[in-house]
C-alpha positions as CSV (number, residue, x, y, z in Angstrom):
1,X,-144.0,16.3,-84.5
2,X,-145.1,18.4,-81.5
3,X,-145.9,22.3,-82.3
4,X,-143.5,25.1,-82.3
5,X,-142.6,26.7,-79.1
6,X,-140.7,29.3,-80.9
7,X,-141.4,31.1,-83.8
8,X,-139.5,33.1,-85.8
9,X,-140.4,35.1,-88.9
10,X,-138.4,38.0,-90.8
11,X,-136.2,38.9,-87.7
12,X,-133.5,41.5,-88.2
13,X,-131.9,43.6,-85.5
14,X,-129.8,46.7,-85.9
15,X,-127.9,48.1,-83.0
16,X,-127.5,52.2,-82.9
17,X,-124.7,53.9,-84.8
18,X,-124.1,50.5,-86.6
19,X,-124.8,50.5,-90.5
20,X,-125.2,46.9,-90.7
21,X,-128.0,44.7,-88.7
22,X,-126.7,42.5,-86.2
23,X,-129.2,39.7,-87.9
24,X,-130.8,39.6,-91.5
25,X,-134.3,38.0,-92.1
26,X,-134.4,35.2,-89.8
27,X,-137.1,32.9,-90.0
28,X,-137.5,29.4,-88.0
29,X,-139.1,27.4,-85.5
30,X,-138.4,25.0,-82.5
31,X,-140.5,22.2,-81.7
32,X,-141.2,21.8,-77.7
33,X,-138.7,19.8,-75.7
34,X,-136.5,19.9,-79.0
35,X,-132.3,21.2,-78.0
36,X,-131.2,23.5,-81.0
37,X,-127.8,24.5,-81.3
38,X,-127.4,27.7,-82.9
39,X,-123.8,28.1,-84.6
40,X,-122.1,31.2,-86.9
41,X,-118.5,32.2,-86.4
42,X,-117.4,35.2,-83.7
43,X,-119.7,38.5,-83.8
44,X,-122.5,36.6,-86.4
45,X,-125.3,37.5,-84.1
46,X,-126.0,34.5,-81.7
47,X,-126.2,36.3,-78.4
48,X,-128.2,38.9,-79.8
49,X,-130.5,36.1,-81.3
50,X,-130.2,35.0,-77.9
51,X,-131.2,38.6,-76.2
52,X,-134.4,39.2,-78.7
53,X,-136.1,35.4,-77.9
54,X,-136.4,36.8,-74.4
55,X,-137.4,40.6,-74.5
56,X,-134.3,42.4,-73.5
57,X,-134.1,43.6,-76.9
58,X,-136.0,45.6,-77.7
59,X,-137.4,46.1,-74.4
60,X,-134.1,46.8,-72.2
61,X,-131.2,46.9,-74.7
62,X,-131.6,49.6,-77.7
63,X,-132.4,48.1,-80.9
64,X,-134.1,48.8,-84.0
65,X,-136.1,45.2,-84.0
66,X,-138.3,44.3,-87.4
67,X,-140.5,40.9,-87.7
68,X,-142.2,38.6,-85.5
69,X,-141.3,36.4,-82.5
70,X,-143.3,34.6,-80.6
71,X,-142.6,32.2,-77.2
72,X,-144.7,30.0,-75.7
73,X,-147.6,31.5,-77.7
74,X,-146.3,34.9,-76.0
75,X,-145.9,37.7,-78.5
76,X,-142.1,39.2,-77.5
77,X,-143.0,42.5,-78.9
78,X,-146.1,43.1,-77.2
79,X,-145.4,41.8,-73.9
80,X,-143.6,42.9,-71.0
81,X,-139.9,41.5,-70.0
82,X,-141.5,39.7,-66.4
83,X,-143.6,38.3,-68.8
84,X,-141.1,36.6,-70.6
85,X,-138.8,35.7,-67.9
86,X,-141.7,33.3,-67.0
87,X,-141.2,31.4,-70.5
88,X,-137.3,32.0,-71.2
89,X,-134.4,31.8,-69.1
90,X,-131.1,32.6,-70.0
91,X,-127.8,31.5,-68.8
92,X,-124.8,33.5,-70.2
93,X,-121.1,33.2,-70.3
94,X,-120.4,34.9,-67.3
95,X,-121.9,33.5,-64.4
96,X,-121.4,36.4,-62.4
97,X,-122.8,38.9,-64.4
98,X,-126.2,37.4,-63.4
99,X,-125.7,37.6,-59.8
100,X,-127.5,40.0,-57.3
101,X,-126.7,38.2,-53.7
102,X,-123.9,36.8,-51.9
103,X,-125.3,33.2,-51.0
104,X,-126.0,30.2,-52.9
105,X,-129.5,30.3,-51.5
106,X,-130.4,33.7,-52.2
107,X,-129.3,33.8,-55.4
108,X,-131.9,30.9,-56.1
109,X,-135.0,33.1,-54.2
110,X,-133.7,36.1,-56.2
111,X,-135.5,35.3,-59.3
112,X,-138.7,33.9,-57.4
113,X,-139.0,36.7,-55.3
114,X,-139.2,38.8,-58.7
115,X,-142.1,36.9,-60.2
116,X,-143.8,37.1,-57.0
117,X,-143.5,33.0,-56.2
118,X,-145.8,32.7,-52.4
119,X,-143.2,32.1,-49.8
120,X,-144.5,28.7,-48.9
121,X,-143.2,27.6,-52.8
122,X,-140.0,29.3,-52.8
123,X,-138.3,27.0,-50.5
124,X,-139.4,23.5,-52.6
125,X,-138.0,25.4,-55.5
126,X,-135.3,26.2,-54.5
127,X,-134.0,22.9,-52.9
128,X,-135.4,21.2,-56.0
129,X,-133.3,23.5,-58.4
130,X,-130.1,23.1,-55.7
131,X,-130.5,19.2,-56.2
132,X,-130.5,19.3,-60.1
133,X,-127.2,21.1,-60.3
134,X,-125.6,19.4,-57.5
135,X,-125.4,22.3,-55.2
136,X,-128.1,21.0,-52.6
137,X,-125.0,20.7,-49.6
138,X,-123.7,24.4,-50.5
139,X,-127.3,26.3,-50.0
140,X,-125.5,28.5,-47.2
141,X,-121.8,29.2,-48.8
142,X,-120.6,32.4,-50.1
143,X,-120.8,32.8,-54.0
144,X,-116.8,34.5,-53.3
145,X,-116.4,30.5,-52.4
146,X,-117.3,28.5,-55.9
147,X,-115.3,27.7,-58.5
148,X,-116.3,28.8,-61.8
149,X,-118.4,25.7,-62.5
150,X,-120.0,25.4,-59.4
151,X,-120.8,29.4,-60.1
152,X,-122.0,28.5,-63.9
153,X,-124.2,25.7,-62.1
154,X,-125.8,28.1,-59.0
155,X,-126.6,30.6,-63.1
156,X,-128.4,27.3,-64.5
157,X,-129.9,26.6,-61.2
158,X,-131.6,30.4,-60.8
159,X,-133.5,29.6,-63.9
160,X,-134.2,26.2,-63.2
161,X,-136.0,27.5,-59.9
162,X,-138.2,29.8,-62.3
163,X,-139.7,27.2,-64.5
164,X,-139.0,28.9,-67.8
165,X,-140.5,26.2,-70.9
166,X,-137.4,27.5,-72.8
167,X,-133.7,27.9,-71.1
168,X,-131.2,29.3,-73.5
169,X,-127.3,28.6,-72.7
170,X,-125.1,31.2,-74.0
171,X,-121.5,30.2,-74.3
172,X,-122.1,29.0,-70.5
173,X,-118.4,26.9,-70.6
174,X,-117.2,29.7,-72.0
175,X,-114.9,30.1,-69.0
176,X,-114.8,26.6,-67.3
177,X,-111.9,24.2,-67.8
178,X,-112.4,20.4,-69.5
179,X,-113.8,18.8,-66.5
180,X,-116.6,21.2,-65.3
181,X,-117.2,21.5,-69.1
182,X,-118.1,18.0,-69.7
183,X,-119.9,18.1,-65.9
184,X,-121.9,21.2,-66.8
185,X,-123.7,19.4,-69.9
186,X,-123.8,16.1,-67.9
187,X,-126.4,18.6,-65.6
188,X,-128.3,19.9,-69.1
189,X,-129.3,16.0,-70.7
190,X,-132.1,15.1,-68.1
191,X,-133.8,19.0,-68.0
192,X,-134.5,17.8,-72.4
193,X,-137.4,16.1,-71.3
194,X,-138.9,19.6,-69.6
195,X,-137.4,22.1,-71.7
196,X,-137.0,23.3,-74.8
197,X,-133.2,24.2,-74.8
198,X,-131.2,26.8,-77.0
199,X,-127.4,25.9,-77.0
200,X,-124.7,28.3,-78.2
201,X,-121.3,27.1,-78.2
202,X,-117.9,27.2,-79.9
203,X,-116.9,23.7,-77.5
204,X,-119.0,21.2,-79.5
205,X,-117.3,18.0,-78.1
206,X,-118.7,17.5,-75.2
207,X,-122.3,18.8,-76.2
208,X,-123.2,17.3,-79.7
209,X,-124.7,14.4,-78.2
210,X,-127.7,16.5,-76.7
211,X,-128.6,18.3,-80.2
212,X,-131.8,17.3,-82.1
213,X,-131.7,20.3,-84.8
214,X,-129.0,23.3,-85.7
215,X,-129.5,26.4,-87.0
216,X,-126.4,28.0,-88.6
217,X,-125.7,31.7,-88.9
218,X,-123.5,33.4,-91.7
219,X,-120.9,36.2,-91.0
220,X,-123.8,38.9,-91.4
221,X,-126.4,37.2,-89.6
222,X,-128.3,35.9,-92.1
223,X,-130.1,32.4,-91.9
224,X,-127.2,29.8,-93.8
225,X,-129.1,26.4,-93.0
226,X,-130.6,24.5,-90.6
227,X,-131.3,20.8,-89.9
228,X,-130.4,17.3,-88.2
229,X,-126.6,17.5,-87.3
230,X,-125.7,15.2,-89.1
231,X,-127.0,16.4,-92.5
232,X,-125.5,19.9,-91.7
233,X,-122.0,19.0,-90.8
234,X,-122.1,16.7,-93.8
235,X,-123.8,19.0,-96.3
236,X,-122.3,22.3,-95.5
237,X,-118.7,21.4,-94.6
238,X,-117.4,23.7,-96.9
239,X,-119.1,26.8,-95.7
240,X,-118.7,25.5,-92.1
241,X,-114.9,26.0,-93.3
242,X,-115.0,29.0,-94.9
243,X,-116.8,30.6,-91.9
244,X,-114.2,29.3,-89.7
245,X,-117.8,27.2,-87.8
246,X,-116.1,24.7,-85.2
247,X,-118.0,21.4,-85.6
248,X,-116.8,17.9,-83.5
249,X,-113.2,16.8,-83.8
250,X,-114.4,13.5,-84.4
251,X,-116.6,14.7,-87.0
252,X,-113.3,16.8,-88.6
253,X,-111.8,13.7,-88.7
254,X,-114.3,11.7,-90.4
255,X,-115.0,14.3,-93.0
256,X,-111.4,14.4,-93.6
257,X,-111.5,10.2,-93.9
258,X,-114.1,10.5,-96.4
259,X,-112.1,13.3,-98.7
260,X,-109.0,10.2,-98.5
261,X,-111.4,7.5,-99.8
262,X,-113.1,5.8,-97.2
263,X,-116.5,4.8,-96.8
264,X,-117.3,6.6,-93.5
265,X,-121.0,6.4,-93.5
266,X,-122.4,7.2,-91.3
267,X,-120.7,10.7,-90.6
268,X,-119.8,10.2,-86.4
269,X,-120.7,13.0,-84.0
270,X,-119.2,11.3,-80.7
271,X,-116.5,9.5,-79.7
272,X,-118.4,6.4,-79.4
273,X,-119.6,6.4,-82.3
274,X,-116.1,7.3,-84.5
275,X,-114.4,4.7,-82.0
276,X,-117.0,1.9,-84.0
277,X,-116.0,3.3,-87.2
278,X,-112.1,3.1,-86.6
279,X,-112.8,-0.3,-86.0
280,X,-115.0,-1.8,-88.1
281,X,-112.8,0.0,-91.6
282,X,-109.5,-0.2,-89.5
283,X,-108.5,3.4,-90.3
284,X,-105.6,4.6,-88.7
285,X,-105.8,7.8,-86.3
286,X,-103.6,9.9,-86.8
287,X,-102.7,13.0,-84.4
288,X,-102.4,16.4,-85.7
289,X,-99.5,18.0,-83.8
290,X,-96.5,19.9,-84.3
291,X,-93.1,19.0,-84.2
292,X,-91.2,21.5,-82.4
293,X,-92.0,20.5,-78.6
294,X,-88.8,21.7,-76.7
295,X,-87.4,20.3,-73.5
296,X,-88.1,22.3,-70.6
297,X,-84.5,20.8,-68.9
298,X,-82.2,22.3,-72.4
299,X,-79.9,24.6,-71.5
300,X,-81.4,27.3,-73.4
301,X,-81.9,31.3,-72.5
302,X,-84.8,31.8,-70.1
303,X,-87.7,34.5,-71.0
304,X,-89.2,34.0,-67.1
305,X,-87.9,32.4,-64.3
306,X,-89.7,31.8,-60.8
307,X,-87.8,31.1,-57.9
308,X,-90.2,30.3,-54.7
309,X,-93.1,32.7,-55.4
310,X,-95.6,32.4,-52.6
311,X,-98.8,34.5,-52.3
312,X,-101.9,34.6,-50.1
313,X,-105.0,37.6,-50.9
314,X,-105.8,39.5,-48.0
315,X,-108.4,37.8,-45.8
316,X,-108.4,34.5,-47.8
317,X,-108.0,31.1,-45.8
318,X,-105.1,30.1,-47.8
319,X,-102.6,30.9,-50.3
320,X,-103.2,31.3,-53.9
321,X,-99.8,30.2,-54.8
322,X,-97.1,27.9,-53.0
323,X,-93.7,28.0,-53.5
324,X,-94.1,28.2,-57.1
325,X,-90.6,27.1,-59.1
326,X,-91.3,27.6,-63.2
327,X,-89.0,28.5,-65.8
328,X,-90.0,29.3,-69.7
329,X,-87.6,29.2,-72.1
330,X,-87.0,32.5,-74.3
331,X,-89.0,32.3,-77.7
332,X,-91.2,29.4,-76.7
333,X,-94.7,29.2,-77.0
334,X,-95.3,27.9,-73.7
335,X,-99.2,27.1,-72.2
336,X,-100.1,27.4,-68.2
337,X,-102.7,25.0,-67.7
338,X,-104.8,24.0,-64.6
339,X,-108.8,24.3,-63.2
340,X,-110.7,27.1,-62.4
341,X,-109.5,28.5,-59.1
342,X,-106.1,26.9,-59.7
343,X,-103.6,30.4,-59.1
344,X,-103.2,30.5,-63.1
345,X,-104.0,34.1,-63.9
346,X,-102.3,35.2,-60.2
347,X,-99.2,33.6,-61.4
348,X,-99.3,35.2,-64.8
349,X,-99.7,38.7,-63.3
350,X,-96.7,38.5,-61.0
351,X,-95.0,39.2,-64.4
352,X,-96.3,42.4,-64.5
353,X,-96.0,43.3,-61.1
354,X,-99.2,43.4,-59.9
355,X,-99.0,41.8,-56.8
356,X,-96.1,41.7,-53.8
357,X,-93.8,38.9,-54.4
358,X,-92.7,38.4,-50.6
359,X,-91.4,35.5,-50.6
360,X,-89.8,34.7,-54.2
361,X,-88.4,36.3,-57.0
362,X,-89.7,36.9,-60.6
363,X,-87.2,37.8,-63.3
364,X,-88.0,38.3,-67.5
365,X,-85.2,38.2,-69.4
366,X,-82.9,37.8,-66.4
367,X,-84.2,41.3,-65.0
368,X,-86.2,40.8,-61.6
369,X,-89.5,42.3,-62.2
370,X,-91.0,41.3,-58.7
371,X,-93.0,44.2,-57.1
372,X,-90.4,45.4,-54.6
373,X,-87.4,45.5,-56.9
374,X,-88.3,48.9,-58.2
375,X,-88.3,48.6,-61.5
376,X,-90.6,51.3,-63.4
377,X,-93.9,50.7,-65.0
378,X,-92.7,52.4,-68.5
379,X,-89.3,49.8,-68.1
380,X,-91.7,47.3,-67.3
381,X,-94.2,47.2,-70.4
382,X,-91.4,47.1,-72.9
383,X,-90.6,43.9,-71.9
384,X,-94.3,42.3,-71.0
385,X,-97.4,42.8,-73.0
386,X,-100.4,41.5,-70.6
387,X,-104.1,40.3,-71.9
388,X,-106.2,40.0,-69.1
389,X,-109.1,37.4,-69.0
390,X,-111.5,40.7,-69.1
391,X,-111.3,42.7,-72.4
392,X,-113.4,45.5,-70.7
393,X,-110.5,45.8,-68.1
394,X,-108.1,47.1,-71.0
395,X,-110.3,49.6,-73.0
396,X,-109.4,53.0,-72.8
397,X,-110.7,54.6,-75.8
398,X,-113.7,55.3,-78.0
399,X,-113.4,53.4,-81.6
400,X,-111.8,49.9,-82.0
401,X,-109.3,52.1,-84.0
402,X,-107.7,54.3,-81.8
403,X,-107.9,51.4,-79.2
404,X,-105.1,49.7,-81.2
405,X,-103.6,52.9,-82.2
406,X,-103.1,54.4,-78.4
407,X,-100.1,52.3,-77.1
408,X,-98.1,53.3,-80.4
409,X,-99.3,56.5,-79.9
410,X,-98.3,57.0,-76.5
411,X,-94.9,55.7,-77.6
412,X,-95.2,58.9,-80.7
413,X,-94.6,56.2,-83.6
414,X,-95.1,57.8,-87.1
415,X,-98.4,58.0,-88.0
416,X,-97.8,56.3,-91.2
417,X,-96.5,53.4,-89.7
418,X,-99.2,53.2,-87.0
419,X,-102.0,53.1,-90.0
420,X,-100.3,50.4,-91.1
421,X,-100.0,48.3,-87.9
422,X,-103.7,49.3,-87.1
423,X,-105.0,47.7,-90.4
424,X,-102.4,44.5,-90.8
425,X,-103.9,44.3,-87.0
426,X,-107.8,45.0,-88.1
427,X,-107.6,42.3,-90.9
428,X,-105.7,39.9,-89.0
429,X,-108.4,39.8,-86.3
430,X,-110.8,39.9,-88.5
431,X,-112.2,43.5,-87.2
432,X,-112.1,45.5,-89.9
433,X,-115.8,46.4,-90.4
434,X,-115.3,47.4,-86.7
435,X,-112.8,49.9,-87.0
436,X,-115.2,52.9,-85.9
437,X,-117.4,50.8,-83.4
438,X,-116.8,51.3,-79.4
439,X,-115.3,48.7,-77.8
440,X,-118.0,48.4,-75.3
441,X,-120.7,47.9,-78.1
442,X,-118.5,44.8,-79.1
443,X,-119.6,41.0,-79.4
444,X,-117.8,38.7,-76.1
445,X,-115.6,37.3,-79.1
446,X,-115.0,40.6,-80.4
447,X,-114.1,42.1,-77.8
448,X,-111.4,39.4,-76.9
449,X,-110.1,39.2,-80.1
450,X,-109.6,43.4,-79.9
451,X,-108.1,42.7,-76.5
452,X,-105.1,40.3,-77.6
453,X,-104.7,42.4,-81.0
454,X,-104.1,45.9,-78.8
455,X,-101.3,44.0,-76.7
456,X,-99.7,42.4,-80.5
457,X,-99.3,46.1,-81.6
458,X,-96.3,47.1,-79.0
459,X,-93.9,44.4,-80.0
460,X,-93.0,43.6,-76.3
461,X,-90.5,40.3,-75.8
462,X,-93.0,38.5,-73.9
463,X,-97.0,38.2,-74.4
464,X,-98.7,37.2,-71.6
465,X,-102.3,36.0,-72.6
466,X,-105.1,35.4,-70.3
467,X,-107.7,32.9,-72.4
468,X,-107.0,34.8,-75.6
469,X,-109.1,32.2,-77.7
470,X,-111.9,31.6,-75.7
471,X,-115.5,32.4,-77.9
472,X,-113.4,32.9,-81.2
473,X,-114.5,30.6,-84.1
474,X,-112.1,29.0,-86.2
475,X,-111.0,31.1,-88.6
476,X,-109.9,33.9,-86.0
477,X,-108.5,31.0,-84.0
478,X,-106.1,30.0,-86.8
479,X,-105.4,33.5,-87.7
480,X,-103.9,34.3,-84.0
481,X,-102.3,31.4,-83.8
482,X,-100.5,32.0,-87.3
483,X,-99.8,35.4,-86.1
484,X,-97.9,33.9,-82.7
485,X,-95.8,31.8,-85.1
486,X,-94.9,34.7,-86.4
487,X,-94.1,36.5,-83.5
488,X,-91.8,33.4,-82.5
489,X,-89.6,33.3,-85.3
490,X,-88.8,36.8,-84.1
491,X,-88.0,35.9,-81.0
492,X,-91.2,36.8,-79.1
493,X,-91.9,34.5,-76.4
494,X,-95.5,33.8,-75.8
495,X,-97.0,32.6,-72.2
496,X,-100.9,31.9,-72.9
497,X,-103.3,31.0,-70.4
498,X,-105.7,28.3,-71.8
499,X,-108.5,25.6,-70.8
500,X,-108.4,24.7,-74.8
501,X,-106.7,21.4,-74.9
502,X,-107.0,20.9,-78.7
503,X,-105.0,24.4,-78.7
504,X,-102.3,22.9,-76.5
505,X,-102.1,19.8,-78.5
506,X,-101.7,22.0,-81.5
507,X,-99.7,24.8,-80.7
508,X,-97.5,24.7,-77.2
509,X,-93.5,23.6,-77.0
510,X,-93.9,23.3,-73.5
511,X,-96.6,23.3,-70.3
512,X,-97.1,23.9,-67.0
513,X,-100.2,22.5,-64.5
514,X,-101.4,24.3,-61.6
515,X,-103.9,22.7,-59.0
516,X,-104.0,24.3,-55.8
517,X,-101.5,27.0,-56.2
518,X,-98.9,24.2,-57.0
519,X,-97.0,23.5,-60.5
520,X,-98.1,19.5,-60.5
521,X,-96.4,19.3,-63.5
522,X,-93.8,20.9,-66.1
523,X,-92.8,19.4,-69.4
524,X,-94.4,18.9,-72.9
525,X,-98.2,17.8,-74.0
526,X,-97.3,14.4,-75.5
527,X,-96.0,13.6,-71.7
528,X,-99.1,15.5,-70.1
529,X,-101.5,13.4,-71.7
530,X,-99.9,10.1,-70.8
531,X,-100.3,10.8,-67.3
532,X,-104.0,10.2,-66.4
533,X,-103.2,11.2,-62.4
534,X,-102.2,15.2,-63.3
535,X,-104.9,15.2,-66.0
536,X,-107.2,13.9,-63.1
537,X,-106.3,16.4,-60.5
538,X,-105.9,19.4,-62.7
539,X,-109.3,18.8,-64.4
540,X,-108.4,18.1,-67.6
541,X,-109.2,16.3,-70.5
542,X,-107.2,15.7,-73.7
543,X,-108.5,16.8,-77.2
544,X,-111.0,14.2,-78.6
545,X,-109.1,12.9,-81.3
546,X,-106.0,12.4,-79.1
547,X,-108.6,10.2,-76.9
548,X,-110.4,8.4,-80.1
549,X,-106.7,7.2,-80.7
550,X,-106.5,6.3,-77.6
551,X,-109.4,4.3,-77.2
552,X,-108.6,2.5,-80.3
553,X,-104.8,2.4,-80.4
554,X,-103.9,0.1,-77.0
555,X,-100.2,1.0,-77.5
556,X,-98.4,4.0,-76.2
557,X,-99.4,6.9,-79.2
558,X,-97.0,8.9,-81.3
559,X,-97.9,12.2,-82.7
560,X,-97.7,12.4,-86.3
561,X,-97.3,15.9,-87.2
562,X,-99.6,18.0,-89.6
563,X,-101.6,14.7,-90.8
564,X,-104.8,17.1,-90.8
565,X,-104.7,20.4,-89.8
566,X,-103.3,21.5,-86.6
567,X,-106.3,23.4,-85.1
């Protein structure tokens, strides 16, 4: 086995004004050229794991740092920050947030400029680092021109261009749909044999098959295990559970096999691999799903109805969104699907009026709510609670507790009763340590999960919900979702915004597909996923246990409701 690269030993981390450490006593290591995948449920401490391997904490982010870390036989504590961006380079969640130019190739010589690479290097570099991510023909475009992979992929090629021994990818398909998900790891299995690479991820699917080792967090940052996959998912599946940890479909539905009887040995981490053990002990796949898909052509009363919406941004080349037609039945839970760049989140925030609606016509509930029919903005957000993809983009006060206070407040509820929302809200989102924490200080998940929680406090007849699950773990996951079903048998109607096809599978009645500003599709997600041309042009792909049946069942599949769990 090949030394340690990285070497950790007694690591906590404790932000300011927080009583509890953000990590607790960490101690490993990672062999060179090994891929560890670091997992813990939402707000565990994996970015800030993440932040400490390469200097920014202490050195740029505030933090009360105790133990040892060393990189690349680099001491973190003792050396500078340009130091370590030589050794570790980080790719984060938001590809945008690391950008500092407005071309492809610029943003490439950013970094090298930095570390003070000789001009007659720089351009090798970065044609070399253009070519690994499959940007080489777009070294000129205008970063306002990629989608959000080909933005995650000009992120993974910055660092590539740097030559850091260790690259660390932090939730970086965070924000992609199916496609550029699976694309974006495709990019990360040939850089293994040059780098050692740190992987943190809630979307396990589509990465498992690049992970040597995984090191597993608890709820308070503490060390829970660490070890081959394998062994981890097999050994641990109960705290993996209790944590709400996502681990591979495939591997759910294997463990769940084995607790019916079979002899699944050994446990499968890709659908390859659970496709040979359906077949060689013939077990039957069944489809979690439930069973109250409506049709989007019943006569039934409409929550939103778009009639020709049309909609181009100032100075753009095209429109956003053409002649859009889309209905959604009242009390549905009802999932707008499509790529990055597709019009998804424009559509959405027509309900709301943000945007002229010349031509077409937007009505909720049967009132037209389109920009120019004057209704107010008080009328207005009693009928439509918006999450925006963003959290930051909502906050508007100091604690996470008088963040979901303020809308009741505004609306002078009883105090009593907004105590009570704010802590059935608090434990329902799993925030409640949080309650006296900024916003701003909050994990990514965190903060999403305050986001969507703010907008459920109002009790407005239609949520609109811009990726509310992305970065949540499990447990948080099936807690919303619960919540929503909640909401529905009250009669709240639910539009969410999603790239999580497991989610769809799971939860929707009904869906809609966007590519290209255009509704390609409109019905329900048993349909969707029979038709390989939308999936195709929309960039999707269906859960993997919906294609392990298919790849082992030849006929045309049913869903069988609630034979595992739904989520």
């Amino acid at each position: 086995m090949s030394l340690p690269i990285i070497e950790v030993s007694g690591l906590s981390v404790r932000y300011p004004l927080r009583r509890r450490p953000a990590l607790q006593d960490l101690s490993f290591s990672v062999a060179q050229h090994e891929t560890l995948l670091i997992l813990g449920p939402s707000g565990c401490g994996k970015s800030t794991l993440a932040l400490t391997l390469n200097g920014l904490i202490p050195h740029d982010i505030e933090a009360e740092v105790q133990g040892t870390i060393n990189v690349a036989g680099v001491n973190v504590a003792a050396a500078s920050v340009e130091t370590l961006t030589r050794q570790v380079g980080v790719v984060f969640q938001d590809a945008e947030a690391q950008f500092c130019t407005l071309r492809v190739a610029d943003e490439v010589a950013f970094g090298l400029e930095n570390l003070g690479v000789p001009r007659s290097e720089m351009d090798g570099r970065i044609q070399q680092a253009l070519r690994q991510v499959g940007l080489a023909e777009m070294a000129q475009r205008s970063l306002r021109r990629l989608s959000g992979g080909e933005k995650q992929r000009l992120a993974l090629a910055a660092i590539l261009a740097m030559k850091p021994a260790i690259i660390i990818l932090d939730e970086p398909t965070a924000n992609l749909d199916p496609a550029a998900t699976a694309a974006f790891f495709r990019l990360i299995a040939p850089l293994r044999t040059e780098h050692t690479i740190l992987i943190v991820e809630h979307k396990l699917d589509e990465c498992i098959h690049l992970v040597d080792h995984v090191l597993v967090l608890t709820p308070e940052g503490a060390l829970l295990a660490e070890g081959a996959p394998r062994a981890i998912f097999q050994r641990e599946e109960a705290k993996l559970q209790e944590y709400g940890i996502w681990i591979p479909q495939v591997t759910e539905w294997a463990l769940a096999m084995q607790r019916a009887g079979h002899p699944v040995d050994p446990l499968p981490l890709t659908l390859p691999e659970a496709a040979e053990t359906v077949q060689q002990l013939r077990i039957p796949v069944q489809l979690p799903a439930h069973t109250s898909h409506q049709s989007v052509t019943a006569a039934v009363p409409l929550a939103v109805r778009i009639d020709g919406l049309r909609f181009t941004y100032p100075k753009a080349d095209q429109p956003a969104l053409h002649d859009v037609q889309l209905t959604v039945p009242e009390g549905s839970l009802f999932a707008l699907l499509g790529p990055n760049g597709s019009g998804k989140s424009t559509l959405a925030s027509h309900l709301i009026a943000i945007h002229p609606t010349v031509p077409g016509k937007v009505f909720v509930f049967g009132q037209d709510v389109s920009a120019q029919a004057g209704m107010t903005l008080a009328r207005l957000t009693e009928l439509v609670g918006y999450v925006f993809q963003n959290p930051e983009h909502q906050f508007v006060a100091d604690t996470v507790y008088d963040e979901l206070a303020y809308s009741l407040a505004v609306r002078k509820e009883p105090e009593e009763q907004i105590a009570r929302r704010v802590s059935a809200l608090l434990f329902d989102f799993h925030l409640e340590t949080l309650s006296k924490a900024n916003p701003f200080t909050l994990s990514q998940g965190q903060k999403r999960r305050l986001s969507v929680a703010t907008m459920l406090a109002v009790g407005q007849k239609l949520l609109v919900l811009d990726e509310p699950t992305f970065g949540q773990d499990r447990r948080t996951t099936e807690r919303m979702v619960a919540r929503w079903r909640q909401l529905q048998q009250q009669g709240v109607t639910i539009l969410f915004i999603t790239h999580d096809m497991r989610l769809v599978l799971a939860v929707a009645d009904a869906v809609a597909v966007l590519a290209a500003g255009r509704v390609i599709f409109h019905g329900v997600p048993a349909q969707l996923y029979e038709r390989e041309d939308i999936l195709q042009a929309a960039h999707l792909l269906p859960p993997p246990l919906y294609r392990l049946a298919k790849m082992t069942h030849p006929e045309p599949l049913t869903l069988i409701a609630d034979a595992t769990r739904g989520m």
